[in-house]
N, C-alpha and C positions, 0 to 999 in steps of 0.2 A: 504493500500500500504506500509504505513512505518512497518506493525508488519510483511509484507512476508519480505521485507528487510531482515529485523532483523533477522528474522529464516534460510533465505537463509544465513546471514554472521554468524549464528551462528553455521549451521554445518556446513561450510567449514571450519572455523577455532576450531571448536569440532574435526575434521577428520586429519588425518595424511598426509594426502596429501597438507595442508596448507603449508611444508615444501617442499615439492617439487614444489609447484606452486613460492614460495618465490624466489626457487632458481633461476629458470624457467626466472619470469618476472629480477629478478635482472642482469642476465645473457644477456637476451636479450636489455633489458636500454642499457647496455655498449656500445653497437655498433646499436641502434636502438630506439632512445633519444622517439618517442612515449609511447611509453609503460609508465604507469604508475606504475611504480617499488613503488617508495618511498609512495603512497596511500595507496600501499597492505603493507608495513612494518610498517606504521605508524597504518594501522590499523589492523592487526598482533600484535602490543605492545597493542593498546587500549585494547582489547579481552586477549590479555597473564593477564592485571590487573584482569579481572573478572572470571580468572577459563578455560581459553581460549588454547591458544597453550603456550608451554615454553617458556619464555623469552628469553633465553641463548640458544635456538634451532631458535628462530626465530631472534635473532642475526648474530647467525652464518650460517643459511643457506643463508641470507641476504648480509654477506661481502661474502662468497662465491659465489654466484652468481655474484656480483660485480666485485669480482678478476677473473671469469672467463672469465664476458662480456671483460672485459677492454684489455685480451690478445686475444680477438678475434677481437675487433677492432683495437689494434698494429699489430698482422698481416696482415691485411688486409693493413693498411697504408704501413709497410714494405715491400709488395707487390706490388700492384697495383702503389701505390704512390711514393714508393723508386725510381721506375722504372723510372716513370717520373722526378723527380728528378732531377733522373744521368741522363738526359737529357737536362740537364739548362745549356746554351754554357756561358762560360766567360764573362763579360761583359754585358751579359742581366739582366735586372728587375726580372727573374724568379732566377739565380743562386743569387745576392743579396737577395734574400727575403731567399733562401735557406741557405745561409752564414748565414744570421741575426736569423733565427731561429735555426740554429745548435748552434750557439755562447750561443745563448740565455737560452736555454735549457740542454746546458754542465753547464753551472752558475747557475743555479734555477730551474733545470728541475723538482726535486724532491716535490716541495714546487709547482710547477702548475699546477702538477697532480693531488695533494691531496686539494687542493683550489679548482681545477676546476668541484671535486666531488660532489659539492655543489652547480654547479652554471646552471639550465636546460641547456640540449645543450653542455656545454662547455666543458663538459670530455670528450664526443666522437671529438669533433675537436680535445682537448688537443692529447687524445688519438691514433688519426691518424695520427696528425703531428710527437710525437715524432717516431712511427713505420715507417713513410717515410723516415725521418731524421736517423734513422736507429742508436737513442740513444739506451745505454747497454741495453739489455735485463736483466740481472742482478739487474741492478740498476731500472730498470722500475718496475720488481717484487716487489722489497723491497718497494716502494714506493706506488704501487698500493696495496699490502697487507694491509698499513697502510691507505689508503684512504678509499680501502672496508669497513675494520674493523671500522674506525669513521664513515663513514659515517653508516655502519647500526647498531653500536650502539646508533648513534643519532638519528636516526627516528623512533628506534623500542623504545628508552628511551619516547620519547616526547609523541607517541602514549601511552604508560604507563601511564605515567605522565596524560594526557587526560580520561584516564582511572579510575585511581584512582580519579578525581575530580567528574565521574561522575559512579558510578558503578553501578546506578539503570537504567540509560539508556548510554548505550553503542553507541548508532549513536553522542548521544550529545559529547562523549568523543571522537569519530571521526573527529567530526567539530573540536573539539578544538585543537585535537592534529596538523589536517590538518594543521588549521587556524596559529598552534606556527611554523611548517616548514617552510610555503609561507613568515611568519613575515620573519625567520633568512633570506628564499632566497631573501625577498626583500632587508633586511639589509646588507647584502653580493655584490647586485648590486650596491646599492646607494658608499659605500665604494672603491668599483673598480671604480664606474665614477668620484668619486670625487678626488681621486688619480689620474686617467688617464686626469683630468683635472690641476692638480697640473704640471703632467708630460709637460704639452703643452707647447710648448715653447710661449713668448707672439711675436708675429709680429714684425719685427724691421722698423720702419720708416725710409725711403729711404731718404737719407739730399739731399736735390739739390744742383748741380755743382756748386761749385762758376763760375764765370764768368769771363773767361780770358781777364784779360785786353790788349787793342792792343798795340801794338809793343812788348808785350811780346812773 
């Protein structure tokens, strides 16, 4: 079972089509968090180490795919989302929550793009919040270009990196490289909770009334 494995992942990524498949799943992650995008680039770089696909091709079809997912889930937010939006009357919980995330996202939008490229799940939310909120197109480009770009040079690097430790068996430099990504996403979670803990404010205890004395 493990040598058909290995022969089925060794002509896909023997085959030129490996680059379009890259593009393919990375494209569709952006707006369709299932897909395992980052297991085919990870293990895309393992195989580029042993003779496999190009590096610097399975790089780049990887942030592309990425940058294209990511404007196909801002329009969508920009769409569907915007709509509802500019529907949130003054005064309601929905236009606050829409206030706070425009404020929020004019201040640091750039920085929770490219953070949230890392985090399962959290780009396509990032991603359609800021397309509802109807932040710069410009500035979302600029922004998701560099989140593409790190992020697929860091899972096609790690997958390498996994690669070269194991070059006589290629599934084991799969595990590992896997095994280095889920580390950083887990290390990337733990850091966001323990921050969003810091952020909490602690409970203020209620003092009781003193007690009016009478004839006062």
């Amino acid at each position: 079972m493990t040598d058909a494995i290995l022969h089925f992942a060794e002509d896909l990524m023997s085959s030129w089509w490996i680059y379009a498949t890259l593009f393919g799943f990375a494209a569709l992650d952006g707006f369709f968090p299932a897909i395992p995008s980052e297991t085919l680039v990870v293990m895309a770089g393992v195989f580029a180490a042993t003779g496999g696909p190009n590096l610097y091709g399975v790089i780049a079809m990887a942030a592309a795919g990425a940058f294209v997912g990511d404007h196909v889930s801002y329009a969508f937010g920009r769409g569907a989302g915007g709509r509802l939006m500019d529907r949130a009357k003054p005064g309601t919980k929905r236009y606050a929550m829409v206030a706070w995330s425009r404020k929020a996202l004019e201040e640091r939008g750039g920085l929770v793009l490219v953070v949230a490229r890392y985090v399962p799940g959290g780009r396509t939310a990032v991603t359609l919040t800021m397309g509802a909120v109807r932040y710069p197109l410009r500035h979302f480009s600029f922004f998701a270009a560099l989140a593409a770009v790190s992020w697929g040079a860091y899972c096609s690097l790690v997958g390498y990196i996994g690669g070269k430790a194991f070059e006589d068996n290629p599934l084991k430099g799969v595990a590992l490289g896997i095994g280095l990504a889920l580390a950083v996403t887990v290390l990337v979670e733990v850091i966001r909770h323990r921050r969003r803990i810091r952020r909490t404010p602690e409970p203020q205890l209620e003092t009781e009334p003193e007690l009016v004395k009478a004839g006062e």
